[in-house]
Kinemage of the C-alpha trace (Angstrom):
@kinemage 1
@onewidth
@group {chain A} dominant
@subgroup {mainchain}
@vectorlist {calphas} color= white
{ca unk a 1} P 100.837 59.657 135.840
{ca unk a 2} L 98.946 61.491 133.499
{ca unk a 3} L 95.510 62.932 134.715
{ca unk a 4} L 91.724 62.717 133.184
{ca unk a 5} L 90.722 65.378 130.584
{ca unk a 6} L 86.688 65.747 130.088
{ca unk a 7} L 85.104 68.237 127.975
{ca unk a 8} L 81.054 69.192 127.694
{ca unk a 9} L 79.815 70.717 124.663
{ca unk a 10} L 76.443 71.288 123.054
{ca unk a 11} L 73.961 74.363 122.271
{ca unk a 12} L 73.209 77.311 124.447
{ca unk a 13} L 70.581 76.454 126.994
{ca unk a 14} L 71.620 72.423 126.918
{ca unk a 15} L 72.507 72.465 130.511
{ca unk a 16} L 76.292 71.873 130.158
{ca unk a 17} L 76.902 74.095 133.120
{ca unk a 18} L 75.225 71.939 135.370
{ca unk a 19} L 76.494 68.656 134.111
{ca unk a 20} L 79.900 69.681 134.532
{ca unk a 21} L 78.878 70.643 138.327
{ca unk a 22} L 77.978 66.892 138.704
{ca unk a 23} L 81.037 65.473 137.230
{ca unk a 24} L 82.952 67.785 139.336
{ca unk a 25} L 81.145 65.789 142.302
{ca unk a 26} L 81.477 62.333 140.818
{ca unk a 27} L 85.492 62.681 140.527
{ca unk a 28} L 85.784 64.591 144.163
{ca unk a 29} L 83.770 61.889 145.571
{ca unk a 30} L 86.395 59.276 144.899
{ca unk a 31} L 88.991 61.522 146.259
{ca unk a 32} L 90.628 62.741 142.791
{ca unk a 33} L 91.857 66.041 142.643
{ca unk a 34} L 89.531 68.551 140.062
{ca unk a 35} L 90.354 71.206 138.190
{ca unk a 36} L 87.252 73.043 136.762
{ca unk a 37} L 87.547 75.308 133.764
{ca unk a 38} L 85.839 76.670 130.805
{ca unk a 39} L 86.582 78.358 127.534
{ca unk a 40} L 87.102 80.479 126.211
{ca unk a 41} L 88.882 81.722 129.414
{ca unk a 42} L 90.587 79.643 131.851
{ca unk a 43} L 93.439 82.274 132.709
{ca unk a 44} L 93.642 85.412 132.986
{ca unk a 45} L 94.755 86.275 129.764
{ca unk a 46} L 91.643 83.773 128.412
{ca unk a 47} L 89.379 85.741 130.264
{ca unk a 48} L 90.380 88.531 128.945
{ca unk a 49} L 90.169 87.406 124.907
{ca unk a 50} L 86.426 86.107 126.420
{ca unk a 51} L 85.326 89.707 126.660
{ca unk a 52} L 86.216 90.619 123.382
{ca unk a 53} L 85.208 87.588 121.794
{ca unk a 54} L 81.892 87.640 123.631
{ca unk a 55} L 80.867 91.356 123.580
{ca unk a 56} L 77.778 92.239 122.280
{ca unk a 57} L 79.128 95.396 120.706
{ca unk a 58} L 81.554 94.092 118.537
{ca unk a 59} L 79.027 93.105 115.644
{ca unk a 60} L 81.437 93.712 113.309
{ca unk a 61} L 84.153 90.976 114.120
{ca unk a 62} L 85.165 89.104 111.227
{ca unk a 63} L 84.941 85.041 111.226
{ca unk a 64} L 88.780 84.434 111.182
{ca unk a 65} L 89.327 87.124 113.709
{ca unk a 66} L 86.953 85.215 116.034
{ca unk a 67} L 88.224 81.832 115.260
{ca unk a 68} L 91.963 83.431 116.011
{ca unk a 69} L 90.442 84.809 119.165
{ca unk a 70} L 89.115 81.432 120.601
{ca unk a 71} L 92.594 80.041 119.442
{ca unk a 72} L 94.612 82.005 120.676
{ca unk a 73} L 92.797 81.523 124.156
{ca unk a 74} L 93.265 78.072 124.102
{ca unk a 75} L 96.437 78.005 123.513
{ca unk a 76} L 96.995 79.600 126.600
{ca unk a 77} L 94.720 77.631 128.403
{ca unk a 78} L 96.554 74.329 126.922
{ca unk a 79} L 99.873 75.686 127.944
{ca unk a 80} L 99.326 77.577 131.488
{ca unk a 81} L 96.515 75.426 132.877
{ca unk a 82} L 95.436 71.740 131.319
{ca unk a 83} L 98.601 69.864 130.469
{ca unk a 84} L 100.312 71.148 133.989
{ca unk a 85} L 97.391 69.559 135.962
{ca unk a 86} L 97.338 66.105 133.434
{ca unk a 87} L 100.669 65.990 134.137
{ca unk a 88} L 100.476 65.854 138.192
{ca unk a 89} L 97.462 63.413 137.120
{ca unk a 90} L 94.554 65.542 138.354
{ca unk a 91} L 90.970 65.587 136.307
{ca unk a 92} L 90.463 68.366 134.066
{ca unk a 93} L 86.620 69.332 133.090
{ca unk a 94} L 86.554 72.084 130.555
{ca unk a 95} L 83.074 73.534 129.834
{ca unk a 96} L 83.427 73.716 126.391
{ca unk a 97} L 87.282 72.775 124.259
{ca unk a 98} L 88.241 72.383 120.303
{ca unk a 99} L 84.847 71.221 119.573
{ca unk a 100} L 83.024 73.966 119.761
{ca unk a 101} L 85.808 76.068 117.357
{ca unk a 102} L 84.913 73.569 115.153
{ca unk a 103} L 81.156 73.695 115.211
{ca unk a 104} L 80.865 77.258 115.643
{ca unk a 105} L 83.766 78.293 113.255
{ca unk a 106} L 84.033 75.739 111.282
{ca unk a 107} L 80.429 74.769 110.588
{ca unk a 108} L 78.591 77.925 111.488
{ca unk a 109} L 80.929 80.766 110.256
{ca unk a 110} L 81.822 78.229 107.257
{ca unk a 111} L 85.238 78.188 107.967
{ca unk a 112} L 86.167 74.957 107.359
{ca unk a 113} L 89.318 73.326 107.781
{ca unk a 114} L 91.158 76.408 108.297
{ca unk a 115} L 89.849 76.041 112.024
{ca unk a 116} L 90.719 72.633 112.409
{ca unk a 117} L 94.840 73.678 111.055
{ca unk a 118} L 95.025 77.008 113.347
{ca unk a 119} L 93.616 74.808 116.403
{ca unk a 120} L 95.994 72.119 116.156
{ca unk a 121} L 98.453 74.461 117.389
{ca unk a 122} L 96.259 75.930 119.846
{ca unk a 123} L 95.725 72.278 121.246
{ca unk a 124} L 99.696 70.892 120.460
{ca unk a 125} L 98.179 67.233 120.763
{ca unk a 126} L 96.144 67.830 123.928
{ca unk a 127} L 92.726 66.433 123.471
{ca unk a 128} L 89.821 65.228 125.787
{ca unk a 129} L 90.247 61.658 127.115
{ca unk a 130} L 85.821 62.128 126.759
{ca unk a 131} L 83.977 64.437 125.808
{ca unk a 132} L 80.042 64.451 126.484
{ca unk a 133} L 77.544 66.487 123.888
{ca unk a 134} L 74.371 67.821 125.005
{ca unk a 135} L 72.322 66.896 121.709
{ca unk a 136} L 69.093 69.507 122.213
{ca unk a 137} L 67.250 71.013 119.022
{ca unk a 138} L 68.576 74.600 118.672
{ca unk a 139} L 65.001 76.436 118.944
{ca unk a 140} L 64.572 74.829 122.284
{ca unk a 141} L 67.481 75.882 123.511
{ca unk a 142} L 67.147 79.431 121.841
{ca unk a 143} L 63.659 79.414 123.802
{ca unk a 144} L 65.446 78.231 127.063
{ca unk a 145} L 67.843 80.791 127.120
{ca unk a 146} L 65.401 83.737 125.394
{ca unk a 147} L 64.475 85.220 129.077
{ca unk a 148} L 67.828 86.555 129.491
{ca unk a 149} L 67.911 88.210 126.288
{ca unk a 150} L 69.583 91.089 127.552
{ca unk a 151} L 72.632 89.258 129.221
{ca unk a 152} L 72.834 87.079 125.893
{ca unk a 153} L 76.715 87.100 124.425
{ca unk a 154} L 77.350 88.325 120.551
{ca unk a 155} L 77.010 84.376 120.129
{ca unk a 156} L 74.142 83.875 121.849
{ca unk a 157} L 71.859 87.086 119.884
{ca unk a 158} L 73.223 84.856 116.844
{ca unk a 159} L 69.692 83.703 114.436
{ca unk a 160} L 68.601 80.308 114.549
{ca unk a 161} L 69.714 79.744 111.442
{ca unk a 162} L 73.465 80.349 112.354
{ca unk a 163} L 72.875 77.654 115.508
{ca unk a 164} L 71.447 75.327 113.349
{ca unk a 165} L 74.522 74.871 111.101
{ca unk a 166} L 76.521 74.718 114.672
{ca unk a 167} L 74.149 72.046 115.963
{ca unk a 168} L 74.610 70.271 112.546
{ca unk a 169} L 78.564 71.083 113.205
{ca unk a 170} L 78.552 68.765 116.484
{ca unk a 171} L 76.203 65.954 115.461
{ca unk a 172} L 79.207 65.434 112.589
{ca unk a 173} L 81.945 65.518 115.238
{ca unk a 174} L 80.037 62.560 117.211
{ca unk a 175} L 80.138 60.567 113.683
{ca unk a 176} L 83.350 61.231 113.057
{ca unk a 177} L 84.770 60.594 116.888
{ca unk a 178} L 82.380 58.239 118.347
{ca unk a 179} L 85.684 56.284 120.601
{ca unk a 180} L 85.581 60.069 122.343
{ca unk a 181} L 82.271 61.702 121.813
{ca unk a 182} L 79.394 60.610 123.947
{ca unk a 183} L 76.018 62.203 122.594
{ca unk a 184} L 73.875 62.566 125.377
{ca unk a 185} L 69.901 63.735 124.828
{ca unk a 186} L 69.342 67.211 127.073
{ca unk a 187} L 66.113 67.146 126.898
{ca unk a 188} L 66.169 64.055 129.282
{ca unk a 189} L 65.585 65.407 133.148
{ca unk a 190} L 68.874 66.583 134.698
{ca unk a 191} L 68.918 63.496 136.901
{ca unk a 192} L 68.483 61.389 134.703
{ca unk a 193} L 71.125 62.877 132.174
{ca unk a 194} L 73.324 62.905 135.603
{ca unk a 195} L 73.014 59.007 135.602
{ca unk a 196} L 74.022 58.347 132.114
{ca unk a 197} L 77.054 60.503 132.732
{ca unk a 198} L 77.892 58.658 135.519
{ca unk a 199} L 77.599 55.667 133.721
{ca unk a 200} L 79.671 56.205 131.228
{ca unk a 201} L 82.779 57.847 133.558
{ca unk a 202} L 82.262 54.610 135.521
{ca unk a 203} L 83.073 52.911 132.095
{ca unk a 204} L 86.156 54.883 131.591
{ca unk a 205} L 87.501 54.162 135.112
{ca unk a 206} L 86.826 50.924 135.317
């Protein structure tokens, strides 16, 4: 029996963290087993890329080396973590998959295809059963997460500018995948985003 894979993406400051808390809940409720994750990281080696990847200091990172970088993680995370716990048909909830590689990399480094091609061996077929978005305009989400400026990720101190194009990145993955991609408006109040969710996994269950 193979298992449920979910995936959240969206912006910084959308509130993906705490939506995958509440699916965690919905799919422990009913008794299924949960395995929480998030990339990049997932394993120990994951974790380890996230550091580099994620470092503040490291300005100087080229594109491709960053795309590698979140590529090569998931790789690992593909091969060590999700498709072992699919395949004893547990849930898997990612914060964050492919997606983002391709809004990020893709659309805001302008990378292209070229992240699409390396990821498709990072992934080796394994994609999200569902995957909610967190649709929330950039600045807000820039002013959301703008008190913690100081703990802010090399991503994160990124200009508007750059997370507009990866904003403009996802809203094209939810034309182009709308059987899989479930936009979801974050600016809604966490309850009531937490019902729509809910909605929508009761959809795929029943």
């Amino acid at each position: 029996m193979r298992g449920l894979f979910i995936s959240v993406e969206g912006p910084d400051g959308s509130g993906k963290s705490t939506q995958v808390t509440n699916i965690k809940e919905f799919f422990e409720s009913r008794g299924r087993d949960v395995v929480l994750s998030r990339e990049p990281g997932g394993t120990v080696i994951g974790e380890r890329i996230r550091n580099i990847i994620l470092d503040k200091d490291l300005k100087e990172m080229d594109p491709m080396t960053e795309a590698m970088l979140y590529a090569a993680s998931r790789a690992q995370h593909v091969s060590q973590v999700i498709m072992p716990a699919l395949s004893e048909g547990k849930v898997v909830i990612c914060d964050r998959f492919v997606d983002s590689s391709l809004a990020y990399q893709g659309c805001g480094r302008g990378l292209g295809e070229a992240v699409a091609v390396i990821n498709s061996y990072a992934v080796r077929g394994c994609m999200p059963d569902l995957t909610f978005l967190m649709k929330l305009d950039p600045e807000v989400g820039k002013h959301r997460i703008e008190e913690n400026r100081a703990e802010q990720d090399r991503l994160e101190q990124e200009k508007l500018a750059f997370h507009r194009k990866v904003y403009e990145g996802f809203l094209e993955l939810e034309k182009e995948h709308p059987d899989r991609i479930v936009g979801i408006d974050a600016s809604l109040a966490v309850d009531r985003i937490r019902d729509l969710i809910y909605a929508k996994l009761e959809e795929l269950l029943g």
